[in-house]
C-alpha positions as CSV (number, residue, x, y, z in Angstrom):
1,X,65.8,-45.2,76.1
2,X,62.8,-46.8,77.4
3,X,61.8,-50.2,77.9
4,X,59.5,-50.5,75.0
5,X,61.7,-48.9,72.6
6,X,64.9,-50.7,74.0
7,X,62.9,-54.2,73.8
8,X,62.1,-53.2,69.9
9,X,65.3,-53.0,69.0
10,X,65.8,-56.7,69.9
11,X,65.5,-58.3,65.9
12,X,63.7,-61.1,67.8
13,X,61.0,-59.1,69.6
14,X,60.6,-56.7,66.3
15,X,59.8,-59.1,64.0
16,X,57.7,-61.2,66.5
17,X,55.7,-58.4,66.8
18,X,55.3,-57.8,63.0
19,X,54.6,-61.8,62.3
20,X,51.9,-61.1,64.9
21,X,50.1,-58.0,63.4
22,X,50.6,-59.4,60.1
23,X,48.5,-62.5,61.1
24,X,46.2,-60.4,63.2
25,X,45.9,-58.3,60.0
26,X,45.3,-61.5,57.8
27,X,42.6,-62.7,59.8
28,X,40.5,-59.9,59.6
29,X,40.7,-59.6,55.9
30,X,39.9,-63.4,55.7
31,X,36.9,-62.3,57.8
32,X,35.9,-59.9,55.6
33,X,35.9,-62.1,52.1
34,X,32.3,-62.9,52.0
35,X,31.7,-59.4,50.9
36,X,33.6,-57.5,48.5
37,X,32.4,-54.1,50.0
38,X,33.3,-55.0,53.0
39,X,36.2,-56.6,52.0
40,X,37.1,-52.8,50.0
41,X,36.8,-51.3,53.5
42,X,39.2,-53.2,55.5
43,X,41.5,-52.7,52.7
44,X,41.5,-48.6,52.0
45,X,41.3,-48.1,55.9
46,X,44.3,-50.6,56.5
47,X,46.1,-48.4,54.0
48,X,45.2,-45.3,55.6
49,X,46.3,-46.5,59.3
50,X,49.6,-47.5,57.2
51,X,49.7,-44.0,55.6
52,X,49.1,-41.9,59.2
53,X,51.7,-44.1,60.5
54,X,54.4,-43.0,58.4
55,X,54.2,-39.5,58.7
């Protein structure tokens, strides 16, 4: 298994790393709210970086 992958399996490391992204992730959209264009962006190409990641 290798170090990453062995580290992620740690609850406490996994969900650190989520709470992280998911604050990194909020802060750009807050960046984004003075325009509602740009704010459409972020949005359909967060969804799409979700949707490639599943597959």
């Amino acid at each position: 298994m290798s170090f990453l992958k062995q580290k992620l399996s740690m609850p406490v490391v996994k969900y650190g790393a989520l709470t992280v992204a998911s604050c990194l992730w909020v802060f750009g959209l807050v960046d984004q709210l003075y325009s509602s264009a740009e704010m459409m962006k972020y949005l359909l190409l967060s969804l799409l970086m979700a949707a490639l990641a599943f597959l």
